[in-house]
C-alpha positions in Angstrom: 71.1 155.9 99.7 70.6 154.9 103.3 70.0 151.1 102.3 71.7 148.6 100.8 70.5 146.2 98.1 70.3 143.6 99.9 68.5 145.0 102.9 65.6 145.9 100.3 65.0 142.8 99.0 64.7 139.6 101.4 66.1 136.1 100.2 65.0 134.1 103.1 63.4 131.1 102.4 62.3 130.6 106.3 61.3 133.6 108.8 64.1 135.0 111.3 62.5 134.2 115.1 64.1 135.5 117.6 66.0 133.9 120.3 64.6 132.1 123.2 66.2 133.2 126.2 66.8 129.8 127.8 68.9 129.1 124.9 72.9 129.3 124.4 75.0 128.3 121.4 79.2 127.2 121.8 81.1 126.9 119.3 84.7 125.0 120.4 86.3 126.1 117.0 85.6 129.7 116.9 86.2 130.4 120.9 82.6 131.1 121.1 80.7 130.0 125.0 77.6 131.0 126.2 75.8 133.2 123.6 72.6 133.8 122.7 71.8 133.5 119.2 70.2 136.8 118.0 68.1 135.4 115.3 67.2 131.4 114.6 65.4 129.6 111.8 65.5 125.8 110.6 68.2 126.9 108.1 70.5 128.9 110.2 71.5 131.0 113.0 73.0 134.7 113.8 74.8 136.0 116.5 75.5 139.7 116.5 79.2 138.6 117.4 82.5 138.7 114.8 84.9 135.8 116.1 88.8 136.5 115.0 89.5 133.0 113.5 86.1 132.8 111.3 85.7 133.2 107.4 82.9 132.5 104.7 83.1 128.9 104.1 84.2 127.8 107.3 82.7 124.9 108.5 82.1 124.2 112.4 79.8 122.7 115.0 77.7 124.2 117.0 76.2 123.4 120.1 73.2 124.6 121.7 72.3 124.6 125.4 68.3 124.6 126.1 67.9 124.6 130.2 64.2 123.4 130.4 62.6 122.8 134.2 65.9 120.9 136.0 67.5 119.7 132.4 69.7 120.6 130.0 69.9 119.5 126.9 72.3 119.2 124.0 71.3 119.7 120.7 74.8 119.4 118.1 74.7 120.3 114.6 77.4 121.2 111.8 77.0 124.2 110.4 78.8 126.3 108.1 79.8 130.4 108.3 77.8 132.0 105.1 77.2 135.6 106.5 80.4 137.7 108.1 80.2 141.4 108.5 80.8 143.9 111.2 77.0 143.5 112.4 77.7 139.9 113.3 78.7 136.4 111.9 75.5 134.3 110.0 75.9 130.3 110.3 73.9 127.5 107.6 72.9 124.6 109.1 74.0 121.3 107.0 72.5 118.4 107.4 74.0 115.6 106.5 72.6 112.1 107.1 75.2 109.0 107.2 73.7 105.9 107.0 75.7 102.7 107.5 72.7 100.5 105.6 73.1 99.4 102.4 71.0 98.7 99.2 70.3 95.2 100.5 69.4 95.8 104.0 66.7 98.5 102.4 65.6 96.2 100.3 64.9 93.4 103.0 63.1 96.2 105.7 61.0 96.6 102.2 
């Protein structure tokens, strides 16, 4: 059996897209500067790289580079590792939203 189980049968709820090129992902925690992502969806990211300091579970913050025209921009988001394997390390976006309003300032903007 040349395939594994879990190459047969797909569990993505989102499609993989590759990679634009004017994009770069750092991740302080892990030592990892200036790579390219090798596959990117709303839900994750996966870089066909295996960082010595990162396990299943670990949670960490990326940041990606875009260079547009004479910009660059930041984009930071948390993210934990769910994927690790000699192919490469597979990150899960989290999104958490922290809101410093409470029950009566929503109910006033209501």
């Amino acid at each position: 059996m040349s395939q594994s189980a879990a190459a047969q049968k797909e569990r993505r709820i989102t499609q993989r897209k590759n990679s634009p090129s004017n994009l770069r992902m750092y991740c302080p925690q892990l030592n990892i500067s200036r790579y390219q992502p090798t596959n990117l969806s709303t839900r994750g990211a996966f870089l066909e790289l295996t960082p010595e300091h990162a396990y299943v579970g670990r949670r960490v913050q990326l940041v990606f580079s875009v260079a547009e025209a004479n910009t660059v921009k930041l984009i930071r988001v948390w993210a934990v590792v769910v994927h690790l394997s000699r192919e490469g390390i597979g990150f899960g976006f989290t999104h958490k939203y922290h809101s410093s309003r409470t029950e009566r300032d929503a109910t006033i903007i209501a």
